[in-house]
N, C-alpha and C positions, 0 to 999 in steps of 0.2 A: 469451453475453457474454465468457466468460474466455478461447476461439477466436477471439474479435474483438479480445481483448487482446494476445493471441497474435500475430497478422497483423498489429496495428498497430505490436506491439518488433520484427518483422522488415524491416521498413519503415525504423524510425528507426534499426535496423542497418545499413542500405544509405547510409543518408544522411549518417553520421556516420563511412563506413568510410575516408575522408580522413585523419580525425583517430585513430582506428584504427590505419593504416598509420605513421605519424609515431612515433604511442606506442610501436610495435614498432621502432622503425626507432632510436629512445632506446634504450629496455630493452638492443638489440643492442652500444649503443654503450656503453653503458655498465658493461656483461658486459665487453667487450673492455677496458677500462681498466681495470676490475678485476683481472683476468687478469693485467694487464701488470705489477701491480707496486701496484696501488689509487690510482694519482698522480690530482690533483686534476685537473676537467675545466681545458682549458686552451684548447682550439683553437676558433676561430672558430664552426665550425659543431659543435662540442657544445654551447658556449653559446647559438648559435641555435636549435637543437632545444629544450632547455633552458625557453628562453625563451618560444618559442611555447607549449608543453605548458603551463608556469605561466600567461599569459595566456586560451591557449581555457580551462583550469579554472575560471579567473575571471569570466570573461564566461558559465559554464555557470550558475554560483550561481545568480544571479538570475534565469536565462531559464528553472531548471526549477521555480520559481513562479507559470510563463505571463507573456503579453506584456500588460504593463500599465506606466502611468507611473513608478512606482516601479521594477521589472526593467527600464526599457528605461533610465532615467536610468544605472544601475548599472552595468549590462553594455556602457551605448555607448562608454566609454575604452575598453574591451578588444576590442571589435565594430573599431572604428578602429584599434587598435594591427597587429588582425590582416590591415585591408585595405590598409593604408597609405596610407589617405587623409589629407586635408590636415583634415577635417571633418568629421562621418557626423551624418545624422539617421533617424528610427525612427519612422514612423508606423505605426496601425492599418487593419485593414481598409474602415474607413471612413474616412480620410481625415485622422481629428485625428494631430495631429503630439504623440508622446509624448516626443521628446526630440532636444535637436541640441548635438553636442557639438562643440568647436574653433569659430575664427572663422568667418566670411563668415555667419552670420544671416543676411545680408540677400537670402539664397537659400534659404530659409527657404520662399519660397511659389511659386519655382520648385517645388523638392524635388517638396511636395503636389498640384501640376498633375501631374509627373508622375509620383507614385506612385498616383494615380485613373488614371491611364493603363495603368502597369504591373499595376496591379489588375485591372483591365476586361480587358484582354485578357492575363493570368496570363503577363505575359511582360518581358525588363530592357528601359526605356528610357534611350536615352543622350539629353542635351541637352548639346551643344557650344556654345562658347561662348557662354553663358549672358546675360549679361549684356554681351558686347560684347567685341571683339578690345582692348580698350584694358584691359580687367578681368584681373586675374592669376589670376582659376579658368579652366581652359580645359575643365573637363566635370564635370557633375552624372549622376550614374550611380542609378536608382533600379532595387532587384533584387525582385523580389516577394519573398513569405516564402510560400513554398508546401505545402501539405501533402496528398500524393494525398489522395484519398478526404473533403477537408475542402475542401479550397482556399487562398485567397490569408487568410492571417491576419494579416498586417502589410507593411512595404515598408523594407528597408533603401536609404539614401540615401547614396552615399560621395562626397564632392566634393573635386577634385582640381585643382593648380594646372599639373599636367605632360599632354601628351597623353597618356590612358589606353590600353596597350598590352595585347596579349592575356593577358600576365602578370597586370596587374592585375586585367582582368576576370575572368579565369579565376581569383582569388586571393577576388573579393568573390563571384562566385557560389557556392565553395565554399566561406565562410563565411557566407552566407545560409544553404546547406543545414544545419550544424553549427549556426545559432540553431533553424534550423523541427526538428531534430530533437530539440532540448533542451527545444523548447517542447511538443512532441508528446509527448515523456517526462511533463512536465508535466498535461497532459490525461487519460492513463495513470493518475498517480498521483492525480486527481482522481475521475477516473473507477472507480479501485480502490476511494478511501476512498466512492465511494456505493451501490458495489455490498457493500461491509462492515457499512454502515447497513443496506442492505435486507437483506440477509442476516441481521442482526440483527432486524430488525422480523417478516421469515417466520419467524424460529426463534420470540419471542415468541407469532404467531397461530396457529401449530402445537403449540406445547405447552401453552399455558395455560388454553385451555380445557377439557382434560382435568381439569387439576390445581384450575382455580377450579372446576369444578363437583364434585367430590369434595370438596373444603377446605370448601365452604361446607353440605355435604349433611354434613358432620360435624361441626362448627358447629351446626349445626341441632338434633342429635341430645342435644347434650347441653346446651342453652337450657334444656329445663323441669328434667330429670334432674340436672344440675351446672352452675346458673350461674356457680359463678366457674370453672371450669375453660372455659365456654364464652367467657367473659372476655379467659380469657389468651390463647385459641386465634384470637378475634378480632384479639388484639395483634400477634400471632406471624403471621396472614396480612396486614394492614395492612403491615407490615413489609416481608415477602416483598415485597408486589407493589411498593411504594412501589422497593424496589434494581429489581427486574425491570423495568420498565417506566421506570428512569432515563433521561433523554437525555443524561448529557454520558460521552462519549468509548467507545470502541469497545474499550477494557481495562480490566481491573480487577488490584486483588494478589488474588493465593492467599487470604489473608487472609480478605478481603471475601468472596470466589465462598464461602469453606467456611461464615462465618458463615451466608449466606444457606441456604445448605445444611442448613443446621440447623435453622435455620426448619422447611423443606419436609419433614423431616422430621417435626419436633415434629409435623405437621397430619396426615404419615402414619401415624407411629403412634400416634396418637389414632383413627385409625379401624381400623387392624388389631392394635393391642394388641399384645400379646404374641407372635403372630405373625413379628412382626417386628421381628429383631435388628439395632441397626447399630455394626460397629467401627470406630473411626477413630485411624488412626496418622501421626502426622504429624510432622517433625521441624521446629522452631523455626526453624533458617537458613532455611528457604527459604517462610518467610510471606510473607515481604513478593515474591517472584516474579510478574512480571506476565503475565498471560494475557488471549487473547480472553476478555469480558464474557460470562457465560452458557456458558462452558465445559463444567463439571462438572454442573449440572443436568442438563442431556439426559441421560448415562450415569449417574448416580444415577436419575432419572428411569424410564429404562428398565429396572434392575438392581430397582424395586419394581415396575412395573408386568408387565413380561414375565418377571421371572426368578423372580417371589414370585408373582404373583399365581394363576396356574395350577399353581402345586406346593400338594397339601397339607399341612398344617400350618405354611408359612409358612417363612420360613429366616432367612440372614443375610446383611447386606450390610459390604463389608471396603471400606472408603474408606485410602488409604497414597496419603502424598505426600514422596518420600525424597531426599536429597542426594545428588546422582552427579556429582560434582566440577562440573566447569560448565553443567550441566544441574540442571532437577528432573524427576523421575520420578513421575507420580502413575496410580494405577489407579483403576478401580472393578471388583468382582469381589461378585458371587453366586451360591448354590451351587443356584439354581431351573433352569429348564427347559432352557435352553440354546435353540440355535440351529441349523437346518441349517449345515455350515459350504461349501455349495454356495453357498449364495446370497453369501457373501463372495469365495468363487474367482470368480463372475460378473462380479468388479468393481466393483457397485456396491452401495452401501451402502441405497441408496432403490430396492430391487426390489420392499421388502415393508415398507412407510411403516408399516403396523402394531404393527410387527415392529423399527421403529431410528427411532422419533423424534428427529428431529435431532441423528443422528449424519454424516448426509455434511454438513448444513452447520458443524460442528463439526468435520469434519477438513477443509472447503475455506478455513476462516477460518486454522487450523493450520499450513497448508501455505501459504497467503496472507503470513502474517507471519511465520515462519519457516524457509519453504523444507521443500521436498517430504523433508525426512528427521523433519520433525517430526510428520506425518501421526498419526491412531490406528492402533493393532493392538488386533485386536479374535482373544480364543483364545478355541474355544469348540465343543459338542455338542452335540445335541440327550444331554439327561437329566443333563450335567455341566456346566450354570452357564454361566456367562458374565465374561471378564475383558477389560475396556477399557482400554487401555493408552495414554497421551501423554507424551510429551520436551518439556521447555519449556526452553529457555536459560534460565540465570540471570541476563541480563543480553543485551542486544539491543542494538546502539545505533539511534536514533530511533522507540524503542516504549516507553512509558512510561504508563503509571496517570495 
């Protein structure tokens, strides 16, 4: 799926490389005025550059929400500013009309005839005078909204009072293309947040059954021997699972991940005692930092099951979550079995599922929301422990708890 993500930003790359060329073609102008002395823009065509960039930006807003009546109402002034037509409307793949801005309405169910048309056969229809050589529109232009690989998702409709010349149609086809790529983004970023959810839901059914059937097998143990202890332990997993198994939202703060942590703790060392040490260092600024939901369990998780469980006498686990200016820095490190560190030169984290419980999908949600420099480091030996390392911004914008 994230290949298929892939192929389909290189796509909306191509689509949107118009708008691309223009934003460059600013940038350049606006270096050179710079240069000259910083004087304010002044000329005809900086202000038109200017102008268009702040318009397609506007009309991007709402289309990368997808094509619905709210985004198409929004973005159709600026959809129109960019074709220079006298009117535009915006129907859907099927046919309902989501929005017509400027006068002549009453072309309204022309438009619809023919953007079932331009749908049907994924291609622009022109109607020339529309309504009659006596009528002041002299062409209704309907462009499909097309998307390789998906199809026709909507039909932009520009109506015009001047004979439409290759300028203009050459002007509303490539802003057809610049909505179908905006909307394609759209899709992308829908399509991210479902594959976040399931990735969420696999990490759940891969780890938890480990961990409920131990928590409740310790539980068990000390019902006749120490009821109230088996009490509290009951409290303390209710708890646990009650955060784990939340449905709202795909982050949590630092905070929240560590309380729960504690938890999962309190049930593990109730069943390996003394065995098992845990320290935790953490510094106050960066509680409230947000992270992917279910973060730190898997590498706690794994630092008792793989790094303690097979050493014996048991060891210790070192939880540090540190302030690094615009970053937080958090580890999990124990000083048990360790690891081949062949199988992590191999690339993948899931060679030996045994062996990294829901660590690759905890570095592909890492890498998801904050870009591939956020990923884990994972140091480590067979006989010298193991230390899991993440970088979390302290602050994201459009990532929030």
């Amino acid at each position: 799926m994230v290949r298929e993500e892939v192929r389909a930003a290189a796509r909306v790359s191509s689509a949107i490389v118009w708008f691309a060329v223009i934003l460059a073609c600013a940038v350049a102008v606006i270096a050179l005025i710079s240069f000259r002395g910083r004087r304010a823009l002044t000329t005809p065509e900086e202000r038109a550059v200017h102008s268009t960039l702040h318009t397609a930006s506007l009309a991007a807003r709402p289309l990368r929400g997808g094509l619905n009546f709210e985004s198409a109402s929004e973005a159709a002034p600026y959809l129109r500013a960019l074709t220079g037509s006298d009117a535009l409307g915006i129907a859907d793949a099927d046919g309902t009309l989501l929005t017509w801005n400027g006068p002549h309405d009453e072309l309204a169910a022309a438009f619809l005839d023919a953007s079932a048309r331009a749908s049907e056969g994924e291609r622009r229809v022109l109607l020339s005078y529309p309504l009659g050589a006596d009528h002041p529109v002299r062409a209704v232009i309907a462009q499909p909204l097309l998307i390789e690989d998906v199809g026709v998702v909507g039909v932009l409709g520009a109506v015009t009072t001047s004979v439409p010349g290759p300028g203009m149609l050459g002007a509303i086809s490539e802003v057809a293309r610049y909505a179908c790529g905006q909307i394609e983004l759209a899709e992308l970023d829908a399509s991210r947040a479902r594959l976040d959810r399931a990735e969420v839901r696999a990490l759940r059914a891969q780890i938890s059954p480990h961990f409920i059937y131990n928590a409740l097998g310790t539980i068990a143990s000390f019902v006749r021997t120490d009821p109230d202890r088996a009490r509290e332990l009951v409290l303390e997993f209710a708890d646990f699972t009650r955060y784990s198994f939340r449905t709202a939202g795909e982050f949590t703060v630092l905070a929240d991940e560590l309380r729960n942590i504690d938890r999962y703790l309190t049930l593990e060392r109730a069943r390996f005692g003394d065995s098992l040490q845990v320290t935790v260092q953490v510094a106050p600024e960066v509680l409230s930092v947000v992270l992917p939901f279910l973060a730190l369990q898997p590498l706690v998780e794994n630092a008792v099951r793989h790094g303690l469980s097979g050493r014996a006498g048991g060891g210790t686990i070192t939880i540090v979550a540190a302030d690094e200016g615009t970053d937080c820095l958090i580890s999990v490190e124990d000083d048990g079995v360790g690891m081949d560190p062949d199988i992590l030169r191999s690339g993948s984290l899931t060679v030996d599922e045994g062996a990294h419980v829901g660590l690759s999908n905890v570095d592909d949600r890492l890498r998801a929301a904050f870009g591939n420099d956020y990923g884990l480091v994972v140091d480590t030996a067979p006989g010298a422990g193991t230390k899991v390392s993440m970088r979390v911004p302290k602050f994201r914008a459009g990532i929030r708890a």
